[in-house]
N, CA, C and O atoms as a GROMACS GRO file, in nm:
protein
  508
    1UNK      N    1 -19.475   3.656  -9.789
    1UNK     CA    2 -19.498   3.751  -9.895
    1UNK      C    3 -19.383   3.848  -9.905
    1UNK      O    4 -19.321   3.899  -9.812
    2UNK      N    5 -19.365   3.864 -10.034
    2UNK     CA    6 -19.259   3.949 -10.045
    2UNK      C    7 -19.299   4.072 -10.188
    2UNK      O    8 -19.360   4.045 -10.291
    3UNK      N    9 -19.228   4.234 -10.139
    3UNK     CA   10 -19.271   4.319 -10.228
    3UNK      C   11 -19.136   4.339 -10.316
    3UNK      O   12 -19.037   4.393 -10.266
    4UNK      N   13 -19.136   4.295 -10.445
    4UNK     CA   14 -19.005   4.318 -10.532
    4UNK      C   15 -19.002   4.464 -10.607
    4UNK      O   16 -19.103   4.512 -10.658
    5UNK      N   17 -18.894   4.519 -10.606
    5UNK     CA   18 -18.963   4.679 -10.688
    5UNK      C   19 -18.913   4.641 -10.818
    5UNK      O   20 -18.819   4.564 -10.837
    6UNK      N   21 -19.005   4.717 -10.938
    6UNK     CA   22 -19.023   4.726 -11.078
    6UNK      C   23 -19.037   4.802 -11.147
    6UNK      O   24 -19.154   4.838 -11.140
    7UNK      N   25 -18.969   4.872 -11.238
    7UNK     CA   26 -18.998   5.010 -11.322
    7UNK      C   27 -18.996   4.940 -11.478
    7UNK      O   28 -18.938   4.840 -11.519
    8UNK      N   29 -19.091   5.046 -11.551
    8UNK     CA   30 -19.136   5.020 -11.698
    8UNK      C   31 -19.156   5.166 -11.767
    8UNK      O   32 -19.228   5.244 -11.704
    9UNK      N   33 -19.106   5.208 -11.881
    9UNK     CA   34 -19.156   5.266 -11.948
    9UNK      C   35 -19.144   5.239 -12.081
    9UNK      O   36 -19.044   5.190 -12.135
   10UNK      N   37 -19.270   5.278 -12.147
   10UNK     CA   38 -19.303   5.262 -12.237
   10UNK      C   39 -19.332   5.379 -12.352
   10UNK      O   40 -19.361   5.488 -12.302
   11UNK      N   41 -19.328   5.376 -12.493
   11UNK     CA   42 -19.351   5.523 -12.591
   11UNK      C   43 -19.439   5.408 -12.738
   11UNK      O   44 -19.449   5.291 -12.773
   12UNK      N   45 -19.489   5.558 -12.782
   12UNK     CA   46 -19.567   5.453 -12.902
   12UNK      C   47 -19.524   5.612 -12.984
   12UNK      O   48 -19.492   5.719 -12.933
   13UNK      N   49 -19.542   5.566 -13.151
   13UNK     CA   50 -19.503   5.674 -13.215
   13UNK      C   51 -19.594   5.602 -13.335
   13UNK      O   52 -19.562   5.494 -13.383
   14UNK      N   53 -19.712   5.677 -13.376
   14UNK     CA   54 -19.790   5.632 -13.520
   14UNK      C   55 -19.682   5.679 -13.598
   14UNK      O   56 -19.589   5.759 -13.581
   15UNK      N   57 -19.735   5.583 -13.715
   15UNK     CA   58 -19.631   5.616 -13.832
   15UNK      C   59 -19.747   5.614 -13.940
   15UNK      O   60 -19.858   5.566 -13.918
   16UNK      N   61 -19.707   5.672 -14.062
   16UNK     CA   62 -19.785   5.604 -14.188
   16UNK      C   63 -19.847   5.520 -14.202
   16UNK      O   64 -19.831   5.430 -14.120
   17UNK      N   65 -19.951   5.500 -14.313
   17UNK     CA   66 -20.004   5.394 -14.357
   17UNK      C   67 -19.995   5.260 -14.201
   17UNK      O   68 -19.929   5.156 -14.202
   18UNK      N   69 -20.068   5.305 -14.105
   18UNK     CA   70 -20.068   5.194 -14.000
   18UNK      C   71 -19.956   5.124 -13.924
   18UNK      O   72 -19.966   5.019 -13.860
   19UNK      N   73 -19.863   5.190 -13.939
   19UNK     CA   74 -19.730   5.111 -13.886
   19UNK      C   75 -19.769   5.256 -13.763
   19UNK      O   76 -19.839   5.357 -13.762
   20UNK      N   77 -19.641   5.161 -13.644
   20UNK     CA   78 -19.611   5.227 -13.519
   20UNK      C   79 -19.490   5.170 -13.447
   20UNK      O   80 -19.461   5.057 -13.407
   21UNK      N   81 -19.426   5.298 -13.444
   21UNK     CA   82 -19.302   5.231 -13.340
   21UNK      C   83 -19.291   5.270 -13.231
   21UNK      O   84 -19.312   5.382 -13.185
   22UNK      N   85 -19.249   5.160 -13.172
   22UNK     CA   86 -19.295   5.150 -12.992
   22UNK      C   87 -19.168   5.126 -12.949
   22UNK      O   88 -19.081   5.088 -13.028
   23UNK      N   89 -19.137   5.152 -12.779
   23UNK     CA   90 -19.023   5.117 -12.725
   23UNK      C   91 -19.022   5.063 -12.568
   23UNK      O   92 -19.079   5.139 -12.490
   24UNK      N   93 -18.984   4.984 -12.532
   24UNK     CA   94 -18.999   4.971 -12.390
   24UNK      C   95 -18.847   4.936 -12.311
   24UNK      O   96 -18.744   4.884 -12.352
   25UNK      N   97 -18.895   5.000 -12.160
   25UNK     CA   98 -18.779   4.975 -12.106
   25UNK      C   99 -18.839   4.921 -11.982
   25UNK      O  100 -18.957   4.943 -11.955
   26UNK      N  101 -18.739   4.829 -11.880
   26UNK     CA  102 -18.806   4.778 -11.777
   26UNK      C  103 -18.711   4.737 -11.732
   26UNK      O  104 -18.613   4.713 -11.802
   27UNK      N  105 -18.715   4.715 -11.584
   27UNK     CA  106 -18.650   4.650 -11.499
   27UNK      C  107 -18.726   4.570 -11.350
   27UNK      O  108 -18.822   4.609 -11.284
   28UNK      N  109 -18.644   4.451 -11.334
   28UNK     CA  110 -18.749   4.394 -11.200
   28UNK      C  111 -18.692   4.261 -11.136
   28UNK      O  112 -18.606   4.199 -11.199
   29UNK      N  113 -18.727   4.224 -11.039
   29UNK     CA  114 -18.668   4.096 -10.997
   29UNK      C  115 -18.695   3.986 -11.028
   29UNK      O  116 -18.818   3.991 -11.041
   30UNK      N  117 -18.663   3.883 -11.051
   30UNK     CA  118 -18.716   3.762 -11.119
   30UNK      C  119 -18.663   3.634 -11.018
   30UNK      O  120 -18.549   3.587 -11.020
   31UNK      N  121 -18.776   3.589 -10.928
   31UNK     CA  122 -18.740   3.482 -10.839
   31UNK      C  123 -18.775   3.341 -10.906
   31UNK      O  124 -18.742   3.227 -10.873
   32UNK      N  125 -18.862   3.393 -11.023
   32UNK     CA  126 -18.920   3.194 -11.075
   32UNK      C  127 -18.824   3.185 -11.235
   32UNK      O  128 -18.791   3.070 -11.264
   33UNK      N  129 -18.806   3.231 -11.276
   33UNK     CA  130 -18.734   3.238 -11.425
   33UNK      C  131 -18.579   3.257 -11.381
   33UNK      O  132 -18.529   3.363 -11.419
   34UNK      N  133 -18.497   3.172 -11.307
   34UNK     CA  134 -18.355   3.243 -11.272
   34UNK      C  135 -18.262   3.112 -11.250
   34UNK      O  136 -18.310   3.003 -11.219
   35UNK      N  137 -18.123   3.136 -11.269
   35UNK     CA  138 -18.056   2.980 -11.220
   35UNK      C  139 -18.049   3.023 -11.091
   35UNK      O  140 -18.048   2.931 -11.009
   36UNK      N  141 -18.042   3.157 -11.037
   36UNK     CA  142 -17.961   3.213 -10.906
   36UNK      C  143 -18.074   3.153 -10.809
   36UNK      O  144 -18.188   3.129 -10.849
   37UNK      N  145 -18.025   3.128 -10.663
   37UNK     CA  146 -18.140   3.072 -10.576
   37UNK      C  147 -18.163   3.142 -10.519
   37UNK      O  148 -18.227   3.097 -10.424
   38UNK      N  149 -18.145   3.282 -10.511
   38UNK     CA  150 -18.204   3.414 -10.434
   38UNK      C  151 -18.284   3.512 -10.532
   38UNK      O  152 -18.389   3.556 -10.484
   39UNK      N  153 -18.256   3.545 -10.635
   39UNK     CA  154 -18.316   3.611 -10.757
   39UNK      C  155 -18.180   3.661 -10.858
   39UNK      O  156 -18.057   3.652 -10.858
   40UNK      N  157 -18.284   3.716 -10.936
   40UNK     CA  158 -18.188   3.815 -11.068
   40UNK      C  159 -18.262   3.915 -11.057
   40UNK      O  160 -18.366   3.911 -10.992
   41UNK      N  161 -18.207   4.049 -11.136
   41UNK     CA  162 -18.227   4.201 -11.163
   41UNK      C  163 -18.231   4.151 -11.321
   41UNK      O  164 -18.144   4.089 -11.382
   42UNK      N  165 -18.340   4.190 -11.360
   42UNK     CA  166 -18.322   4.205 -11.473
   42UNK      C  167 -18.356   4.298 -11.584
   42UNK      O  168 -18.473   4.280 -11.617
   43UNK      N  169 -18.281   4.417 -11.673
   43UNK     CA  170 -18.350   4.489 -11.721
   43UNK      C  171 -18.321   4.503 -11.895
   43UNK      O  172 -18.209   4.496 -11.945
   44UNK      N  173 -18.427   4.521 -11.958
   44UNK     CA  174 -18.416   4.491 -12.116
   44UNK      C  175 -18.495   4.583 -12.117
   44UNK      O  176 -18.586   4.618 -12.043
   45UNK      N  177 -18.416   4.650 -12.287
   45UNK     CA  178 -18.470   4.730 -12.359
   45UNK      C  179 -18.530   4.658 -12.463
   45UNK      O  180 -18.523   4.536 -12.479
   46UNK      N  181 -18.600   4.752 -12.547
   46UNK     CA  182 -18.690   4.662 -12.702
   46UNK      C  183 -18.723   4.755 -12.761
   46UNK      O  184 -18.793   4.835 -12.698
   47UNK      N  185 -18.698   4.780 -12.869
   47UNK     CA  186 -18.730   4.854 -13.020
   47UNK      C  187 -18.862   4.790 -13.123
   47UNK      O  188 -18.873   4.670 -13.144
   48UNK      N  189 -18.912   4.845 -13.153
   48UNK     CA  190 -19.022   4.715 -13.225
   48UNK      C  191 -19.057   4.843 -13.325
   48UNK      O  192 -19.049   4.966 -13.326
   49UNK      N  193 -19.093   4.753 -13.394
   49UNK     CA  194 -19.222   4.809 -13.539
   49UNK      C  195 -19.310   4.745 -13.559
   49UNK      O  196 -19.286   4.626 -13.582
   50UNK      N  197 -19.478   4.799 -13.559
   50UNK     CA  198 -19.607   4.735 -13.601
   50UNK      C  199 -19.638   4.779 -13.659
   50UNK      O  200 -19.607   4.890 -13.703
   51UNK      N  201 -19.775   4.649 -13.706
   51UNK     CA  202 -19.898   4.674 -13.808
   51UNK      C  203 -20.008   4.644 -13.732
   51UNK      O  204 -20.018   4.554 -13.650
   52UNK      N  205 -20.096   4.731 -13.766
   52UNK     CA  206 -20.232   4.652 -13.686
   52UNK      C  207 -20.328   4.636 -13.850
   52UNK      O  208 -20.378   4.724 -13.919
   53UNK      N  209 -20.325   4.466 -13.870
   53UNK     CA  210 -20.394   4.417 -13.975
   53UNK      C  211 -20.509   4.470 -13.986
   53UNK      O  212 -20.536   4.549 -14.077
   54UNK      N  213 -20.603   4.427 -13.883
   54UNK     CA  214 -20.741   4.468 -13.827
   54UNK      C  215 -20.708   4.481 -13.712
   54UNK      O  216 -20.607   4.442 -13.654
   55UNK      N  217 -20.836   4.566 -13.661
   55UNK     CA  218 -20.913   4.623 -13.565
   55UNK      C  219 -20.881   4.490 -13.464
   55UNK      O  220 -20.775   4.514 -13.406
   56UNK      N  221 -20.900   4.444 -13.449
   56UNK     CA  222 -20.812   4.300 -13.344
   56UNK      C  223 -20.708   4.251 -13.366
   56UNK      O  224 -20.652   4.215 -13.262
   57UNK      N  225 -20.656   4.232 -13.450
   57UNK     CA  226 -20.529   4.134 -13.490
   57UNK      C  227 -20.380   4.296 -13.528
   57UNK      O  228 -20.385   4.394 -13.603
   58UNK      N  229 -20.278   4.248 -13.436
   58UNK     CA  230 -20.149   4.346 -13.490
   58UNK      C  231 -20.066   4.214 -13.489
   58UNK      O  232 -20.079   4.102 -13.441
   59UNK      N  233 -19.957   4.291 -13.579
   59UNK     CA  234 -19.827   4.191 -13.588
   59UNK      C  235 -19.666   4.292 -13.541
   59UNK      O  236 -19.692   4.406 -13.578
   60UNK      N  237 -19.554   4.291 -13.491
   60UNK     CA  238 -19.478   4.330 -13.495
   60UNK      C  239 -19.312   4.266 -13.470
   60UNK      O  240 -19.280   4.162 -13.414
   61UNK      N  241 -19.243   4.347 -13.520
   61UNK     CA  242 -19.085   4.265 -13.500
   61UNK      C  243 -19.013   4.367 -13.432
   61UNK      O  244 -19.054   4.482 -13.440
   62UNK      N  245 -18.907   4.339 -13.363
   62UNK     CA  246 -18.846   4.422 -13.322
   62UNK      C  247 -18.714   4.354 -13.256
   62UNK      O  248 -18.699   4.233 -13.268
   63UNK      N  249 -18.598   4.449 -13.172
   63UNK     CA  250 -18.498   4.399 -13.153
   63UNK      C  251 -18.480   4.432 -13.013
   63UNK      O  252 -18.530   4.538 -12.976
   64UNK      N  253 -18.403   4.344 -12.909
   64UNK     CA  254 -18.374   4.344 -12.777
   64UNK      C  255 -18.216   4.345 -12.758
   64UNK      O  256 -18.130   4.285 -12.823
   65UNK      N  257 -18.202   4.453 -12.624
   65UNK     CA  258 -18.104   4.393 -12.516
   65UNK      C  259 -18.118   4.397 -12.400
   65UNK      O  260 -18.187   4.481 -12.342
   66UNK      N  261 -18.044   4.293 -12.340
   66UNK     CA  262 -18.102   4.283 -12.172
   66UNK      C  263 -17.990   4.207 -12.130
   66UNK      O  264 -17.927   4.117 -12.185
   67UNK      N  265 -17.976   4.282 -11.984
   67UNK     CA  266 -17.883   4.222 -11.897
   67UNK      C  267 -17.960   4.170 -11.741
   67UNK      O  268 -18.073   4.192 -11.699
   68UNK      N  269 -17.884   4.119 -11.702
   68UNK     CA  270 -17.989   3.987 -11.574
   68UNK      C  271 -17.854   3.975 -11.523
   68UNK      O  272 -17.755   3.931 -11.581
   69UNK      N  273 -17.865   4.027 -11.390
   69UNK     CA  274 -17.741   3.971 -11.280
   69UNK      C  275 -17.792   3.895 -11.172
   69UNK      O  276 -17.882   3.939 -11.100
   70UNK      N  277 -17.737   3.780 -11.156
   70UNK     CA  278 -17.785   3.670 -11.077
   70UNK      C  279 -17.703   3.738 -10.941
   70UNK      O  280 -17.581   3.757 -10.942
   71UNK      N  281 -17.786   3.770 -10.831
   71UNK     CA  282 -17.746   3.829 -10.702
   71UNK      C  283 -17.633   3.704 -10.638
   71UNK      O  284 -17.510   3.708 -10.625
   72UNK      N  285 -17.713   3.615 -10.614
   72UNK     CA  286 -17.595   3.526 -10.528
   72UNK      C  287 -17.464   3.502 -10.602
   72UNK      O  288 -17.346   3.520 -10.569
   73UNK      N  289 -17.524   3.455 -10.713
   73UNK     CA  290 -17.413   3.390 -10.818
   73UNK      C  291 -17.284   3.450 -10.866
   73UNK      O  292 -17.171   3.403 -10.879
   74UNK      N  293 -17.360   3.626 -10.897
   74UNK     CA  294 -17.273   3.695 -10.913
   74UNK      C  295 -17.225   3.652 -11.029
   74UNK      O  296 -17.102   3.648 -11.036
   75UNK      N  297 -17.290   3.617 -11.128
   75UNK     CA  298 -17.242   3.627 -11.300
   75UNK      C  299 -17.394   3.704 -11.326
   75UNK      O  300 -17.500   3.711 -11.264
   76UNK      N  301 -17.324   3.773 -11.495
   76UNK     CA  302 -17.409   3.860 -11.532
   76UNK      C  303 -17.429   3.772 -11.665
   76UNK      O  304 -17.335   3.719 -11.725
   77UNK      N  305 -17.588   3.762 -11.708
   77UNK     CA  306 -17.575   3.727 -11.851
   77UNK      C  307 -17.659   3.844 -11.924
   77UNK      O  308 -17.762   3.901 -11.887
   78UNK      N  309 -17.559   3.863 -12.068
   78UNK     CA  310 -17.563   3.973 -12.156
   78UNK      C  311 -17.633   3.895 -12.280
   78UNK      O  312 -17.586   3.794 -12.331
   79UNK      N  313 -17.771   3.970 -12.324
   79UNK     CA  314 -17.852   3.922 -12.442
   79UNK      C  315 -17.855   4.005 -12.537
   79UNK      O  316 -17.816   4.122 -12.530
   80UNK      N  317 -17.904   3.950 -12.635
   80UNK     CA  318 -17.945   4.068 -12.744
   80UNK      C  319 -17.979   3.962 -12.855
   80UNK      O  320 -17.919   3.859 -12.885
   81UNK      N  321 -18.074   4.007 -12.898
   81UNK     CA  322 -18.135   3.972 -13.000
   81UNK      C  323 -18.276   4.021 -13.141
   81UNK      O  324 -18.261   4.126 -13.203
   82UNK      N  325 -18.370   3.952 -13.163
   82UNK     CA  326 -18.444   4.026 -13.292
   82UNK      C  327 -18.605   3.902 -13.196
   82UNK      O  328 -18.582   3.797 -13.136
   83UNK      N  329 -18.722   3.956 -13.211
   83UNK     CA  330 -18.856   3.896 -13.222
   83UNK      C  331 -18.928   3.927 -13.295
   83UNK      O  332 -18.898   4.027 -13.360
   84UNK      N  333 -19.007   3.888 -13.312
   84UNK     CA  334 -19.182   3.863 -13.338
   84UNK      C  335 -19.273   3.823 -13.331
   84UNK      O  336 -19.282   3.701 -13.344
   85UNK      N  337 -19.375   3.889 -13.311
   85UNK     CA  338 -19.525   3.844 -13.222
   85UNK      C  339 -19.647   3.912 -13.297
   85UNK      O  340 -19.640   4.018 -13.358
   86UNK      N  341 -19.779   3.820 -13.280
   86UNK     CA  342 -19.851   3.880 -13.286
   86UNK      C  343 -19.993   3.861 -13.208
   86UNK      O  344 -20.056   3.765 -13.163
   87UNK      N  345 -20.006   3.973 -13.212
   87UNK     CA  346 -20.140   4.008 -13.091
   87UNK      C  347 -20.304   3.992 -13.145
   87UNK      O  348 -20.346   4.060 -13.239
   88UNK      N  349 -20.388   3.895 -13.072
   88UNK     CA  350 -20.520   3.909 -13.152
   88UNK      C  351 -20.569   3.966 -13.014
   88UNK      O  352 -20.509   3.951 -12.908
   89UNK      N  353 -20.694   4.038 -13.034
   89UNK     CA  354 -20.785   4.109 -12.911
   89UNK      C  355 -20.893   4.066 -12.918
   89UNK      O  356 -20.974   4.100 -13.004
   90UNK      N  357 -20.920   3.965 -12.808
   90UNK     CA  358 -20.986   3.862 -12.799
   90UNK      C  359 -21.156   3.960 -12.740
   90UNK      O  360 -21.267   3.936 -12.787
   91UNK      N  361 -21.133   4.048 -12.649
   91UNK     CA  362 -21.212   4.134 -12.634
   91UNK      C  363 -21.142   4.259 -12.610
   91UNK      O  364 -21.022   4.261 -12.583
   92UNK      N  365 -21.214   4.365 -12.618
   92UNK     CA  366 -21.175   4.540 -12.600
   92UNK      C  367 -21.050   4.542 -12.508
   92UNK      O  368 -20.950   4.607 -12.540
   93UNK      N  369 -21.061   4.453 -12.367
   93UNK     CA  370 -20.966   4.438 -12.263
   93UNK      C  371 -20.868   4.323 -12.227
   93UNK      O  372 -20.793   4.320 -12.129
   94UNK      N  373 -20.885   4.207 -12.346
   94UNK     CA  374 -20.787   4.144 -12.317
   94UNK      C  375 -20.718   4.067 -12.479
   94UNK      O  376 -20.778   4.050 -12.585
   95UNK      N  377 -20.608   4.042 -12.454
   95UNK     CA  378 -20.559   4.059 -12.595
   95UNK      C  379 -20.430   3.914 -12.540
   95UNK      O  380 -20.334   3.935 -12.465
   96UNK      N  381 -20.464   3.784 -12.599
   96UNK     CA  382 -20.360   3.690 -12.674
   96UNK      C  383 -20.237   3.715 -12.735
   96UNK      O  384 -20.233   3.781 -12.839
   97UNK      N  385 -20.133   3.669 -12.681
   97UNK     CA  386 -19.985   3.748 -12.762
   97UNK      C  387 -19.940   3.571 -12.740
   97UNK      O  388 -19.931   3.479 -12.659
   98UNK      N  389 -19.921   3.618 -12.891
   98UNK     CA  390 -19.758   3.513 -12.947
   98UNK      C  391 -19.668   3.576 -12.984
   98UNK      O  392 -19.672   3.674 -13.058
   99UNK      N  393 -19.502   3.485 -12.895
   99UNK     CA  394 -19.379   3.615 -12.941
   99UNK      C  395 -19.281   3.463 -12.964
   99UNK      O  396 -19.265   3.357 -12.904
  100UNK      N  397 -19.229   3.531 -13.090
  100UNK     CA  398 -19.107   3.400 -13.090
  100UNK      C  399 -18.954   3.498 -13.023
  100UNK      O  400 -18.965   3.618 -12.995
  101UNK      N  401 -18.866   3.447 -13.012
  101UNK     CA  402 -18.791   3.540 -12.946
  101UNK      C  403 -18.621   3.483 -12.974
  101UNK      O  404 -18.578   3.402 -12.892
  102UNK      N  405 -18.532   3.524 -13.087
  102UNK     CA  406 -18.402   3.441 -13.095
  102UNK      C  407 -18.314   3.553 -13.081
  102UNK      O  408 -18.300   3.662 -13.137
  103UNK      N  409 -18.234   3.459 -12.944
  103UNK     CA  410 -18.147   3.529 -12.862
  103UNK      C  411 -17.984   3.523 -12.852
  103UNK      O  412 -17.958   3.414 -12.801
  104UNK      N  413 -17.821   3.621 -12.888
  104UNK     CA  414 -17.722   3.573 -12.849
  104UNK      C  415 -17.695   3.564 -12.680
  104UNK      O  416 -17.671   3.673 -12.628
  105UNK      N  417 -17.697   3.480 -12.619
  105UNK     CA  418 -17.646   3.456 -12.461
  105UNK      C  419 -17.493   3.468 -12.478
  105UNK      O  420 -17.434   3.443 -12.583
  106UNK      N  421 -17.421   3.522 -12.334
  106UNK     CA  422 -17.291   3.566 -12.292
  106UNK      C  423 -17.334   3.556 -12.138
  106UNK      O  424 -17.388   3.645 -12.073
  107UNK      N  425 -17.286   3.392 -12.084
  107UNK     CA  426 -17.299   3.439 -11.884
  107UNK      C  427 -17.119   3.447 -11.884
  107UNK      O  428 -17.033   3.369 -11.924
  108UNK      N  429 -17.112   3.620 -11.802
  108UNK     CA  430 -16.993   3.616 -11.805
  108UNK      C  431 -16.886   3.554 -11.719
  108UNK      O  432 -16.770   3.544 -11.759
  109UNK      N  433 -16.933   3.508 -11.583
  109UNK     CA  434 -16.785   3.408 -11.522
  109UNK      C  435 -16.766   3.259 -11.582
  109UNK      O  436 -16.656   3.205 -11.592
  110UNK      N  437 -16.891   3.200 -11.622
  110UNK     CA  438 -16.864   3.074 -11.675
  110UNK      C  439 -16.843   3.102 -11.839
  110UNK      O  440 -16.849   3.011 -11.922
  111UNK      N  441 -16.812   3.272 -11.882
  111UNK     CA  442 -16.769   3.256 -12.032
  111UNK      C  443 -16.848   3.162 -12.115
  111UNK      O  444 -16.801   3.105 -12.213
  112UNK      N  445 -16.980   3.149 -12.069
  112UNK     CA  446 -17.057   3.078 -12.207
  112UNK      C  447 -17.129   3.159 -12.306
  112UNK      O  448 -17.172   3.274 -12.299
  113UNK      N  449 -17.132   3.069 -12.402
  113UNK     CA  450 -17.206   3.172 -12.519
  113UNK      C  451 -17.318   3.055 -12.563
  113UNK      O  452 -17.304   2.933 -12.566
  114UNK      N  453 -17.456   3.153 -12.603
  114UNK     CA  454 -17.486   3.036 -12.656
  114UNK      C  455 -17.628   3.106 -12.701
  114UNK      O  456 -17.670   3.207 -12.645
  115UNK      N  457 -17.696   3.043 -12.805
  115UNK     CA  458 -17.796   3.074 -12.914
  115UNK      C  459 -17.910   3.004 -12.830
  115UNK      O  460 -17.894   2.902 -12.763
  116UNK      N  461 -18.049   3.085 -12.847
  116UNK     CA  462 -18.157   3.058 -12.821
  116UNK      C  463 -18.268   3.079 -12.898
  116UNK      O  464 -18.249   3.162 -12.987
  117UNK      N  465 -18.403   3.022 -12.892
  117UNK     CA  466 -18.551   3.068 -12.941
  117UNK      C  467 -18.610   3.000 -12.878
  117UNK      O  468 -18.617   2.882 -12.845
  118UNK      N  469 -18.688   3.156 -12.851
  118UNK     CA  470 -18.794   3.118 -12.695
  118UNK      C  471 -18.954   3.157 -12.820
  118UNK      O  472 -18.978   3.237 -12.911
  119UNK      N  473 -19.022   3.052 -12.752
  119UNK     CA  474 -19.167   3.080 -12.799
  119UNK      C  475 -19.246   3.130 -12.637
  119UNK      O  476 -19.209   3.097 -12.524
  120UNK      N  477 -19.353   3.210 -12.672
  120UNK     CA  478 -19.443   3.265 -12.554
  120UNK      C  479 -19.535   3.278 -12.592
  120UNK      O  480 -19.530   3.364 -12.680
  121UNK      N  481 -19.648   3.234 -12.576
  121UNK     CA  482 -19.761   3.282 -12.528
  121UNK      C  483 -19.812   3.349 -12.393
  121UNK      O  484 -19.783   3.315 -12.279
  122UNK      N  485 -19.898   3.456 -12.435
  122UNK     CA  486 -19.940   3.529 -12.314
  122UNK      C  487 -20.024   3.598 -12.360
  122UNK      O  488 -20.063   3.618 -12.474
  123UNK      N  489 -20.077   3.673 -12.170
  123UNK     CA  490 -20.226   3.778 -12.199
  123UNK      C  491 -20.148   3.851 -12.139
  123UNK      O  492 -20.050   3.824 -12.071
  124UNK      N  493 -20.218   3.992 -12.179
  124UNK     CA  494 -20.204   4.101 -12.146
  124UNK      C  495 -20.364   4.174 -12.155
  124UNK      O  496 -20.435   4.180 -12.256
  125UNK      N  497 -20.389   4.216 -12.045
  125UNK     CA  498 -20.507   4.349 -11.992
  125UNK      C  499 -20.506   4.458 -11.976
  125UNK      O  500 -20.429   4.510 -11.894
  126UNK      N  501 -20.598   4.530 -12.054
  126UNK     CA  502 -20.599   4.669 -12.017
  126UNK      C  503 -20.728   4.694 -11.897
  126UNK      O  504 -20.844   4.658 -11.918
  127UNK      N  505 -20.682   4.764 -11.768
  127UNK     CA  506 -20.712   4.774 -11.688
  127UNK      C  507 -20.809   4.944 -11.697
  127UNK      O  508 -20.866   4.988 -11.597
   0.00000   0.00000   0.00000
């Protein structure tokens, strides 16, 4: 067993007519999502704007950057990109997320560049 440390913060800002802009920041280790065979650091920011359609269902888009340094490897890859997702609330405490996610990649010792779109599904709980 191992304890990895992780920081997050998060802001929400209502807006008009049902929109809200939100922001998150985070950082943390990533031993299963990594090429490196010891881990990555990885920390991304995100800008977003929502709607909450209904009372269960929101939609939002927003834009990312994030950097991930592979410890052993010692290359850094530099992201940035635009998403969108949307959230149904399946009950009061748990809520279904779809996020599509298209990304520019930069790993900087092997100088690659290269275009992505990530699809996700996931839950998220309020505790």
């Amino acid at each position: 067993e191992r304890v990895l440390p992780a920081w997050q913060a998060n802001f929400v800002k209502p807006l008009p007519k049902g929109f809200e802009l939100r922001g998150t920041c985070f950082g943390r280790y990533e031993t299963s999502d990594t090429d490196d065979p010891l881990a990555s650091w990885l920390r991304r920011a995100e800008l977003e704007l929502g709607l909450k359609l209904r009372e269960n269902l929101a939609v939002g888009t927003g834009i990312f950057a994030q950097l991930k340094d592979n410890l052993l490897l010692e290359n850094v890859e530099r992201s940035k990109g635009v998403y969108a997702e949307a959230t149904w609330g399946a009950t009061r405490s748990l809520n279904i997320v779809f996020r599509v996610d298209y990304a520019q990649k930069v790993k900087t010792i092997l100088d690659e560049h290269e275009s992505t779109v990530d699809a996700f599904v996931g839950v998220r709980t309020n505790i």
